[in-house]
Backbone as CSV, one residue per row, in Angstrom:
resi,resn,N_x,N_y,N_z,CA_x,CA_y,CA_z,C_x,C_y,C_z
1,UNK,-59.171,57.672,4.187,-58.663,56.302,4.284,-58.183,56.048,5.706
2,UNK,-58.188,54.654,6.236,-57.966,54.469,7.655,-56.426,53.365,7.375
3,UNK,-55.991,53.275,8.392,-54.594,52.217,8.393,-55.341,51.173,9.256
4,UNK,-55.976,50.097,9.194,-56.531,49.076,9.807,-55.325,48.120,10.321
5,UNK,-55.307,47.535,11.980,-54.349,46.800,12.111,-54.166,45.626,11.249
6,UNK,-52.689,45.607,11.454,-52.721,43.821,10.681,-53.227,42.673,11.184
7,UNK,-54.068,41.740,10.548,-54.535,41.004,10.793,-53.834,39.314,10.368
8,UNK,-54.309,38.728,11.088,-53.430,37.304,10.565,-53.840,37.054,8.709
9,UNK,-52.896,35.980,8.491,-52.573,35.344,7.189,-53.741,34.689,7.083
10,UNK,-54.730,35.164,5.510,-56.046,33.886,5.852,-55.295,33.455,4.502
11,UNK,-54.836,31.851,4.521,-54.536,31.179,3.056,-55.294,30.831,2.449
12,UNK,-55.733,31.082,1.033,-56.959,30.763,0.223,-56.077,29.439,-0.416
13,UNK,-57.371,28.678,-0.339,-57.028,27.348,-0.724,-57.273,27.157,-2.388
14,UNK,-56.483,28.616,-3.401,-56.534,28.162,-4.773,-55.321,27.506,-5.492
15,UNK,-55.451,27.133,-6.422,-54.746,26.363,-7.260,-54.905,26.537,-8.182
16,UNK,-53.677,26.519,-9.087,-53.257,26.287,-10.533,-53.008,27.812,-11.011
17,UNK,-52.444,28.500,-10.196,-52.190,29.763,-10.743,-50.609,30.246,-10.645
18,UNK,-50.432,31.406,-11.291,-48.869,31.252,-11.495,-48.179,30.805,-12.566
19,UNK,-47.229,31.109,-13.134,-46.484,30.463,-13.847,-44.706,30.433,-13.741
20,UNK,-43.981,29.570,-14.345,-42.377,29.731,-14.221,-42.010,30.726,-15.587
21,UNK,-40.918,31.614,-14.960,-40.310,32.218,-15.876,-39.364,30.791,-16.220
22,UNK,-38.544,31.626,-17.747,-37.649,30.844,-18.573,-36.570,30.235,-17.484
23,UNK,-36.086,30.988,-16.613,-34.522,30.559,-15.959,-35.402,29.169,-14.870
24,UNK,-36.539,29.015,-14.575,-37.003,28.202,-13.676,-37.571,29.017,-12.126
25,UNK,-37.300,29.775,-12.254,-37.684,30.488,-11.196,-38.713,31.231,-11.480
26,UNK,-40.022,31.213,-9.968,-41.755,31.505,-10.109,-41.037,33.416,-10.194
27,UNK,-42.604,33.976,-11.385,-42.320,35.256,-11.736,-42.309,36.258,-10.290
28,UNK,-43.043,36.199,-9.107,-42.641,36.351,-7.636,-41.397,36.506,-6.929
29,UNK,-40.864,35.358,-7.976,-38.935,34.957,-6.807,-38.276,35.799,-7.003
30,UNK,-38.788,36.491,-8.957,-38.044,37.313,-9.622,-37.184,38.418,-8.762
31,UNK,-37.944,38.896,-7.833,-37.430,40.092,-7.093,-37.645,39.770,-5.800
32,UNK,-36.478,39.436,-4.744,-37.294,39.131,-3.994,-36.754,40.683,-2.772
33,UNK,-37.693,40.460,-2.067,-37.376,41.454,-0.825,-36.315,41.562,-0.130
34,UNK,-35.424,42.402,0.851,-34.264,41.997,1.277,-34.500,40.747,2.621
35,UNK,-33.532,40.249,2.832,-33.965,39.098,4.319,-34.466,40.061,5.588
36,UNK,-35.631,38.922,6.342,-35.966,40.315,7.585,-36.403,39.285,8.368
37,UNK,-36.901,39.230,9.501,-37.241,38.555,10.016,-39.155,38.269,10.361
38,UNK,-39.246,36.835,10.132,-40.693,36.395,10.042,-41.345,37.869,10.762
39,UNK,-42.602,38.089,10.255,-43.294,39.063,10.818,-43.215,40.861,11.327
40,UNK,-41.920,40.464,10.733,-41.734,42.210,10.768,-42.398,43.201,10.285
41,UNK,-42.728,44.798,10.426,-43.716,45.086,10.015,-43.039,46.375,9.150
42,UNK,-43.255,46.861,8.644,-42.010,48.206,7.726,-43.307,49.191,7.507
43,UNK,-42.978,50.855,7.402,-44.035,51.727,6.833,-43.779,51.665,5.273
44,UNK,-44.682,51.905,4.807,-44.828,52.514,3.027,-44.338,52.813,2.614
45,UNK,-43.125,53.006,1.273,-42.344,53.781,1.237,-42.535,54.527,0.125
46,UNK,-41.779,55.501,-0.335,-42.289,56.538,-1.414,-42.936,56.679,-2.009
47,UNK,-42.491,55.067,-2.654,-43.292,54.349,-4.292,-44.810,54.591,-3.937
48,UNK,-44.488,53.412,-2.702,-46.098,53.227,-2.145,-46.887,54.008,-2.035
49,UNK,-46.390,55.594,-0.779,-47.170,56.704,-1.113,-48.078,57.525,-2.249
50,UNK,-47.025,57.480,-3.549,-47.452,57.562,-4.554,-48.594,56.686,-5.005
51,UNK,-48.080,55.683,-4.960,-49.373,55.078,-5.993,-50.716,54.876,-5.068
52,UNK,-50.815,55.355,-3.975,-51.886,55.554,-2.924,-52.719,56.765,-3.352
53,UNK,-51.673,57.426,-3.638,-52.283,58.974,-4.290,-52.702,58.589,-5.710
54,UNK,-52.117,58.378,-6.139,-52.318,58.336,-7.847,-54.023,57.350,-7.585
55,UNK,-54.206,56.172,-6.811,-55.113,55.215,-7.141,-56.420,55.848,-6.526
56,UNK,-56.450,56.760,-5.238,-57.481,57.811,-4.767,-57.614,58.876,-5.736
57,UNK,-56.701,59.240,-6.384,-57.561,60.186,-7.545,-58.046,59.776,-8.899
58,UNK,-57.904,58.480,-8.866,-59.048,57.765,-9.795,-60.049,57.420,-9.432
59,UNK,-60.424,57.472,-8.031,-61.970,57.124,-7.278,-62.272,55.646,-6.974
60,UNK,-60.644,55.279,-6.666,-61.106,54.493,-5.875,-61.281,53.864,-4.536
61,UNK,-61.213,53.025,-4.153,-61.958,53.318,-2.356,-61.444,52.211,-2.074
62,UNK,-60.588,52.018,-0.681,-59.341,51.178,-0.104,-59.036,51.553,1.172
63,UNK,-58.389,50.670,1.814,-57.682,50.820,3.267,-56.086,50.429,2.416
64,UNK,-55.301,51.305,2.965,-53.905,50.947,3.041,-53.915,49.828,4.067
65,UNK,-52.710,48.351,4.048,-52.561,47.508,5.189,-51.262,47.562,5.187
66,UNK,-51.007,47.091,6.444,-49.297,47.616,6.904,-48.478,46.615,6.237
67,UNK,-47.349,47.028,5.633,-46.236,46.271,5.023,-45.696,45.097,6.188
68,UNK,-45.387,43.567,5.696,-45.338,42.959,6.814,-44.423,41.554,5.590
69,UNK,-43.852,40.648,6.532,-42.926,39.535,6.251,-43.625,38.303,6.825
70,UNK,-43.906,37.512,5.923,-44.434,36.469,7.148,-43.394,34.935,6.935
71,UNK,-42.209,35.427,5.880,-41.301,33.600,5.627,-41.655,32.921,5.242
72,UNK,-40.733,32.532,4.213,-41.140,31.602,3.674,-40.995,31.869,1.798
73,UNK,-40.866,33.114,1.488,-40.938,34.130,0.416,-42.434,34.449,0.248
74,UNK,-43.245,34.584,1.436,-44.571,35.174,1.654,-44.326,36.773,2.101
75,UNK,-45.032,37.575,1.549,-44.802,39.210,1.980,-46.057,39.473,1.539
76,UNK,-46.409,40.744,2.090,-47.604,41.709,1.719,-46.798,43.477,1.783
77,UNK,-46.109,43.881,0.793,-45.804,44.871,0.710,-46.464,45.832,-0.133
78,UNK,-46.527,47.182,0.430,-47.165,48.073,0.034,-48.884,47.571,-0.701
79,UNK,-49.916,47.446,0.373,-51.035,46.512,-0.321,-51.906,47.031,-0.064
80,UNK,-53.183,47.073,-0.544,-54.188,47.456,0.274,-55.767,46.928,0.013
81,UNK,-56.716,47.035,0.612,-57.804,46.367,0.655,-59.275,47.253,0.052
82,UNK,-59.180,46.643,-0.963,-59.607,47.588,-2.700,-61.051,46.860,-2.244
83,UNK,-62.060,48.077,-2.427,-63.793,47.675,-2.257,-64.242,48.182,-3.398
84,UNK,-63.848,49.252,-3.934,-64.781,50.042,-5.039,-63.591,50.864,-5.448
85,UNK,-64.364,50.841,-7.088,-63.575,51.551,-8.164,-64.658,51.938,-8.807
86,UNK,-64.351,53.193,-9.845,-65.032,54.601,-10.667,-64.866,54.018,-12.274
87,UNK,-66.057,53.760,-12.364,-66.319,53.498,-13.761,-66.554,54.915,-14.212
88,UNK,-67.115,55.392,-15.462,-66.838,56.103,-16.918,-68.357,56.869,-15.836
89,UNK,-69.386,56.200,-15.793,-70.516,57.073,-15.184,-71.457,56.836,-13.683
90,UNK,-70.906,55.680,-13.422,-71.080,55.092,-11.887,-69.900,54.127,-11.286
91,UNK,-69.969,54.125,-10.327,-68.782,53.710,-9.363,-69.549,51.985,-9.433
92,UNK,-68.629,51.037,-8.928,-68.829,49.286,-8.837,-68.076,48.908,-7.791
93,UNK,-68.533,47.625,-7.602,-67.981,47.307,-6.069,-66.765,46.121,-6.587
94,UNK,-65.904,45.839,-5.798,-65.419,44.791,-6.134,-65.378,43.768,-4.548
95,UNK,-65.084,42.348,-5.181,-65.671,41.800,-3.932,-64.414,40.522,-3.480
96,UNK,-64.349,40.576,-2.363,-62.877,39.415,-1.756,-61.891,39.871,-1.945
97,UNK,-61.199,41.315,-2.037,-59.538,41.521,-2.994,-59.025,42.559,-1.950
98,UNK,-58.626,41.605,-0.981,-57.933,42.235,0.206,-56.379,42.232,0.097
99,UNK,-55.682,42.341,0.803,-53.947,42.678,0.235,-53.598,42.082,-0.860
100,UNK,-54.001,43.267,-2.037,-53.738,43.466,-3.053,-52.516,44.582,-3.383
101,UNK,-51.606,44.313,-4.169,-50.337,45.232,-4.009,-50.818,46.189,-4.800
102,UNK,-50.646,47.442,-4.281,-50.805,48.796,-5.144,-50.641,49.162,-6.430
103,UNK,-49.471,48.969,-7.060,-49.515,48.764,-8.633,-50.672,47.956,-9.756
104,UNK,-50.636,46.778,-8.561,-51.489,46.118,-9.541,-52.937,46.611,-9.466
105,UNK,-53.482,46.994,-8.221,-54.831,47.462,-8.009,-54.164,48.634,-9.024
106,UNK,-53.904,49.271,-8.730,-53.898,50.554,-10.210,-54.122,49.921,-11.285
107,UNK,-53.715,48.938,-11.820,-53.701,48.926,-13.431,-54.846,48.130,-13.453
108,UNK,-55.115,47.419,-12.404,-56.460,46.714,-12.034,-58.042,47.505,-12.200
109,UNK,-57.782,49.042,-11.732,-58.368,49.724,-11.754,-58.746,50.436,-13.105
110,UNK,-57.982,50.794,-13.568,-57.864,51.026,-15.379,-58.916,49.945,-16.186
111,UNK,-58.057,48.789,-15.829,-58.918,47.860,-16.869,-60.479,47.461,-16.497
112,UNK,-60.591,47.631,-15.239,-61.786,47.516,-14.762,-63.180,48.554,-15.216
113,UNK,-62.224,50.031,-15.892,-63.018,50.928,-16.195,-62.997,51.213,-17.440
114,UNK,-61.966,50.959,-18.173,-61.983,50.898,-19.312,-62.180,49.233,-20.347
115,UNK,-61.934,48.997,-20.118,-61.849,47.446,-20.112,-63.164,46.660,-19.965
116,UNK,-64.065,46.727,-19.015,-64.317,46.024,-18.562,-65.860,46.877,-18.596
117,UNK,-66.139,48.122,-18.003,-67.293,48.866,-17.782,-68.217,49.001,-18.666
118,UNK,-66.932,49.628,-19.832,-67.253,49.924,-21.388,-67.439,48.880,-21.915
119,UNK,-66.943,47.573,-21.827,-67.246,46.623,-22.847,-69.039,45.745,-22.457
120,UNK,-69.640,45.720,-21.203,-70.576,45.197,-20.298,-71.144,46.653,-21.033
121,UNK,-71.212,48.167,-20.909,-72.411,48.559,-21.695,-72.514,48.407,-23.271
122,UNK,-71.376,48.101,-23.637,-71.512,47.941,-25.429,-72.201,47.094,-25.434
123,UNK,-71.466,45.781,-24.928,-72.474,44.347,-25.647,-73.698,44.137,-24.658
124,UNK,-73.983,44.736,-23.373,-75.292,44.221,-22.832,-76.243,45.444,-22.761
125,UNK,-75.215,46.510,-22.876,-76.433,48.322,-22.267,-76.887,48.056,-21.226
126,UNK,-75.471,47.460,-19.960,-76.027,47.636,-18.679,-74.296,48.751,-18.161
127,UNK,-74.374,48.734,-17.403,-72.843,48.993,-16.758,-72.880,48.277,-15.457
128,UNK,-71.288,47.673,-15.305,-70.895,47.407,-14.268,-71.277,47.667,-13.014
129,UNK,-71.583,46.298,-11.960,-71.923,47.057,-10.413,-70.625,46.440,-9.664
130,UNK,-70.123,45.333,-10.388,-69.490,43.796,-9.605,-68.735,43.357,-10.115
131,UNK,-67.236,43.448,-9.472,-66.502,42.328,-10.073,-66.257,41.612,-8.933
132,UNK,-66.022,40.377,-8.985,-65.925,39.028,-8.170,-64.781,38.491,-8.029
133,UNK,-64.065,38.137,-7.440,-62.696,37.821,-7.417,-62.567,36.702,-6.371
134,UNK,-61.762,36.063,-6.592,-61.131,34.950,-5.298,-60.003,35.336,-4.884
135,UNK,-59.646,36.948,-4.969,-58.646,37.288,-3.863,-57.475,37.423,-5.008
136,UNK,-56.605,37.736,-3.862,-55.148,37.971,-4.168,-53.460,37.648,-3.536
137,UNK,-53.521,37.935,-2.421,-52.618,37.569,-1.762,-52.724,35.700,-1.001
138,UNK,-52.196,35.108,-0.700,-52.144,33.682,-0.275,-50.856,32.996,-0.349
139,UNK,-50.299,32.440,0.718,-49.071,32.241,0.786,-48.860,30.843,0.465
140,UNK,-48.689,30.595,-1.011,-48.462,29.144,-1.730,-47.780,29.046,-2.875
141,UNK,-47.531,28.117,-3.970,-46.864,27.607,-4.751,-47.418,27.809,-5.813
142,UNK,-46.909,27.929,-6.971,-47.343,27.634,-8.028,-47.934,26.347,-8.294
143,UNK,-48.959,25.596,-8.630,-49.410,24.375,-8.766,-48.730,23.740,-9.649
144,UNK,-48.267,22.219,-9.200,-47.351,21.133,-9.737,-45.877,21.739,-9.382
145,UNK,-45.215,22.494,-8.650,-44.158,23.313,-8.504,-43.703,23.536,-7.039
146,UNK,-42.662,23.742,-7.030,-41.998,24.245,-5.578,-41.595,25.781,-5.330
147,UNK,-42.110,26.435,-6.387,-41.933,27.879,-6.585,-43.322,28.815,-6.217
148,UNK,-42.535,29.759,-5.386,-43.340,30.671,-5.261,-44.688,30.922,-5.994
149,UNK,-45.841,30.903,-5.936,-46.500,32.201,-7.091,-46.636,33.554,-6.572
150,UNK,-47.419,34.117,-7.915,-46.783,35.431,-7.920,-48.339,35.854,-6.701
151,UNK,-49.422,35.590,-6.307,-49.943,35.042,-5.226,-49.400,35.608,-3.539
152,UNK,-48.033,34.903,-3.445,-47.365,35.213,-2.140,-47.024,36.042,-1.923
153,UNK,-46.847,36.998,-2.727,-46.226,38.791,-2.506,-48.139,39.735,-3.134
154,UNK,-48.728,38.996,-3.484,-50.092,39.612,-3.071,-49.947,40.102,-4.731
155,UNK,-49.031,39.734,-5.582,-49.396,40.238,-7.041,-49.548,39.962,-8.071
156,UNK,-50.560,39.314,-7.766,-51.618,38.629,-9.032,-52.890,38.476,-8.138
157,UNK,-54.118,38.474,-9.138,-55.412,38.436,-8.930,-56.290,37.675,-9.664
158,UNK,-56.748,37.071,-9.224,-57.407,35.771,-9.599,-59.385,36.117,-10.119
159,UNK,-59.993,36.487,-11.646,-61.257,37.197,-11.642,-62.014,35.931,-11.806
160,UNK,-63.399,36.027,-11.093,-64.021,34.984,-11.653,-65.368,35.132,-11.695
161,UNK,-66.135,36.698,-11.779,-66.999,36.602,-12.392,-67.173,38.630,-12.494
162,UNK,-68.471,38.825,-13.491,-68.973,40.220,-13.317,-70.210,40.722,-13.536
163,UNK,-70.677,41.172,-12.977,-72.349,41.378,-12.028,-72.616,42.837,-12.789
164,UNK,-73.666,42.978,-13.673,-74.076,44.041,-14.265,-75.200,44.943,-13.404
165,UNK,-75.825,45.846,-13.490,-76.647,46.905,-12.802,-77.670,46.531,-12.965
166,UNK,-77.741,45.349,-13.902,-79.445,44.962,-14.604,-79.422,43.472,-14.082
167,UNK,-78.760,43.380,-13.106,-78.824,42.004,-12.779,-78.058,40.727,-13.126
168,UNK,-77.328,40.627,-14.546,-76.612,39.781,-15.154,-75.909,39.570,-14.368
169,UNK,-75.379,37.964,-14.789,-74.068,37.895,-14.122,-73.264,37.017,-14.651
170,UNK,-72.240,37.569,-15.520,-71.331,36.779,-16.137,-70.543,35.923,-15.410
171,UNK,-70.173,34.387,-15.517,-68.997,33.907,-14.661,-68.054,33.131,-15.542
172,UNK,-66.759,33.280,-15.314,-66.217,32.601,-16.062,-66.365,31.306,-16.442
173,UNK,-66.785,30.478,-15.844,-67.069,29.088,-15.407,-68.264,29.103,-16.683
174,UNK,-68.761,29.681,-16.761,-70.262,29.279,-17.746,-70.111,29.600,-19.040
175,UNK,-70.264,31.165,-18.783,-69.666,32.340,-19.584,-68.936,32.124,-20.902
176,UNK,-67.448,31.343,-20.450,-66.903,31.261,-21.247,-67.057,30.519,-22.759
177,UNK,-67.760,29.993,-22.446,-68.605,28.609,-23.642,-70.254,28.905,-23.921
178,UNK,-70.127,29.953,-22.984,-71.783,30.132,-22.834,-72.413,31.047,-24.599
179,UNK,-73.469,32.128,-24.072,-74.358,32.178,-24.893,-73.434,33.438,-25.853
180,UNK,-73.551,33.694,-26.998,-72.564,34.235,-28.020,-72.330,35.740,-27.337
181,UNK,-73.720,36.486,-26.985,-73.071,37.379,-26.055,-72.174,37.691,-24.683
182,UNK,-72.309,36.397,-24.043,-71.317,36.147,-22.534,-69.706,36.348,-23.579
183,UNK,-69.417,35.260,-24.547,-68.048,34.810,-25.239,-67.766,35.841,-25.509
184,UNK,-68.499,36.472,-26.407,-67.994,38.190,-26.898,-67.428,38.856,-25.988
185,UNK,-67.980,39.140,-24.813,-67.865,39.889,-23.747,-67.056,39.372,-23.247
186,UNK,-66.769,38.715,-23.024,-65.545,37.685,-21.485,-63.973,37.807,-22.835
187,UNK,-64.515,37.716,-23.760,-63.133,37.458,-24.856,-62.419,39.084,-24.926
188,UNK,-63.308,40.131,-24.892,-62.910,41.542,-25.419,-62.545,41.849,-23.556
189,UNK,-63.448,41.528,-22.743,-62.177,41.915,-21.136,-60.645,41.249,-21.108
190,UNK,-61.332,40.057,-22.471,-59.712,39.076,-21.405,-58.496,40.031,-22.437
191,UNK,-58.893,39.612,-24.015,-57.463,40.200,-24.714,-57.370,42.028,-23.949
192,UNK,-58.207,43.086,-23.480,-57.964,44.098,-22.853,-56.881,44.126,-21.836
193,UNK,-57.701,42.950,-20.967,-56.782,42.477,-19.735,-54.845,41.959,-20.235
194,UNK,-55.261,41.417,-21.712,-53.538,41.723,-21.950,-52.843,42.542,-22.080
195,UNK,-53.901,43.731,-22.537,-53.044,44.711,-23.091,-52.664,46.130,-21.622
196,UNK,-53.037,45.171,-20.204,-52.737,46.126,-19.132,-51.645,44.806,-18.104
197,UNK,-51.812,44.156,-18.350,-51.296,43.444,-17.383,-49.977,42.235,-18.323
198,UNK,-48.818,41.699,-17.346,-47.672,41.245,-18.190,-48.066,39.706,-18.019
199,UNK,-48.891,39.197,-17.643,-49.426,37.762,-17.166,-51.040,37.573,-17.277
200,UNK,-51.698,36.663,-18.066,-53.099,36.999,-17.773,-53.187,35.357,-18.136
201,UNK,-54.094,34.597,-17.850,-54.192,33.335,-17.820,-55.510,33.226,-18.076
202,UNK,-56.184,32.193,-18.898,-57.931,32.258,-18.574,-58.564,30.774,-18.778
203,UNK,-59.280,30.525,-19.373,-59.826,29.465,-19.062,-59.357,28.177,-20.586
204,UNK,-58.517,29.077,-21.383,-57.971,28.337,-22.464,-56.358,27.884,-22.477
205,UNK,-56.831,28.216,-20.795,-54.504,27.968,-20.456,-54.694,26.228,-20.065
206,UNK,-56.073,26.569,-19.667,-56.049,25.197,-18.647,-56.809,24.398,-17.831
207,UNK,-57.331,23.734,-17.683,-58.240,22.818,-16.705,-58.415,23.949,-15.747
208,UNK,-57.567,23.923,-14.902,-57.188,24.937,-13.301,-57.799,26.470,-13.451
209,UNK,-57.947,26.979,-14.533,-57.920,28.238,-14.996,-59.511,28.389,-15.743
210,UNK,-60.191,27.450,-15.155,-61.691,27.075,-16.427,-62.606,28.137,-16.061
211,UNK,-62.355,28.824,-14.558,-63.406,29.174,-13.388,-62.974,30.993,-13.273
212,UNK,-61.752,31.077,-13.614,-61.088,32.346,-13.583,-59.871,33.012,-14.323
213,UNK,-59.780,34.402,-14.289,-58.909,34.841,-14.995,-57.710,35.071,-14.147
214,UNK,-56.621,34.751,-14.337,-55.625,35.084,-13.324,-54.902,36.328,-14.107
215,UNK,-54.379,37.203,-13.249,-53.931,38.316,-14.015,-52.626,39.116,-13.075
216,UNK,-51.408,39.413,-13.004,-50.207,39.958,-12.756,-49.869,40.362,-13.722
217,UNK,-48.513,41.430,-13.162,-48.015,42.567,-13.524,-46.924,41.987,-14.710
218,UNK,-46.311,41.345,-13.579,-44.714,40.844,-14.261,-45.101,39.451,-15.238
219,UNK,-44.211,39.060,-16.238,-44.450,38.134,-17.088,-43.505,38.342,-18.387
220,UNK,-43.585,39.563,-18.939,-43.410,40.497,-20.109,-44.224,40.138,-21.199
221,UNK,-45.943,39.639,-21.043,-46.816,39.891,-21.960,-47.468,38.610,-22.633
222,UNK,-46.996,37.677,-21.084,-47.647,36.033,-21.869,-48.830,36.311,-21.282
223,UNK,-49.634,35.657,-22.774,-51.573,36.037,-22.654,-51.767,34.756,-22.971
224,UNK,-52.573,33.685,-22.306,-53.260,32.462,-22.623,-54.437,32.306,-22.065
């Protein structure tokens, strides 16, 4: 693995992701970092180390990026820039999911192989090459809101499609309404995807949500 310099803030221009916890405050604000000043840069710390180790001996393939502050309640701590993960009998690429926070690429990684690998050879008898994503980190709001999403600290991930070895290519956008085998398939990743992640959103939360699955850690287990 290499430590690639930091590079500027690219803001992805998505919407409608995120949600408010009960007290009113975005699930992001929940914790926030101590005060530092815009752009500061910090090394990895324990946690981080760890789950660097733990996520390379599942096979998967990443640059660590340097811990950094950019204001505003925007951070990229402990993150890194996830290309490929180890399915059950071949490895898959994943595509756009650059400072992504470490925890979540772990559990990201799980469901991607269990979840997700296995369910694409049950119902099609292809396996996984591709998952598609519109990213992760982006320094914005929850849509209709003045709150953080969980987005700005880089933890949540936004899926929106998956590319089989035989060519298929499921997208949420179609998929979801589409032909009885796409529904099967997109329905058994998404309830999976609840049972790894504390936030998962999909295309039955919402207009905003028609195109992709949004998925974070924190929540304590709201699935829509």
């Amino acid at each position: 693995m290499r430590l690639p310099a930091l590079v500027a803030v690219i803001v992805i221009g998505l919407t409608g992701c995120g949600r408010l916890v009960p007290d009113g405050r975005s699930q992001s604000q929940s914790q926030k970092p101590p005060p530092v000043r815009s752009g500061t840069v910090v090394s990895p710390n324990a946690d981080t180390r760890q789950c660097l180790a733990r996520l390379g001996a599942q096979g998967s393939q990443f640059d660590p990026v340097p811990d950094a502050y950019y204001g505003g309640g925007c951070s990229t701590l402990g993150t890194i820039n996830l290309t490929s993960l180890q399915g059950d009998e071949s490895r898959f690429s994943v595509s756009n999911l650059r400072k992504v926070s470490c925890p979540l690429a772990e559990a990201f990684a799980r469901w991607a192989r269990y979840g997700v690998d296995r369910a694409a050879r049950q119902e099609f008898g292809s396996p996984l090459a591709r998952i598609e994503t519109y990213g992760s980190y982006s320094c914005r709001n929850i849509a209709g809101s003045r709150k953080r999403s969980a987005h700005a600290q880089a933890q949540a991930i936004d899926i929106a499609a998956f590319v089989l070895a035989d060519g298929q290519r499921i997208t949420l956008l179609d998929g979801w309404n589409g032909t009885p085998r796409e529904r099967a398939f997109l329905r058994v990743v998404f309830k999976s995807a609840c049972k790894r992640f504390g936030t998962v959103l999909g295309p039955d939360y919402n207009a905003a949500h028609a195109n992709h699955f949004h998925v974070e850690l924190g929540g304590g287990g709201f699935c829509r």
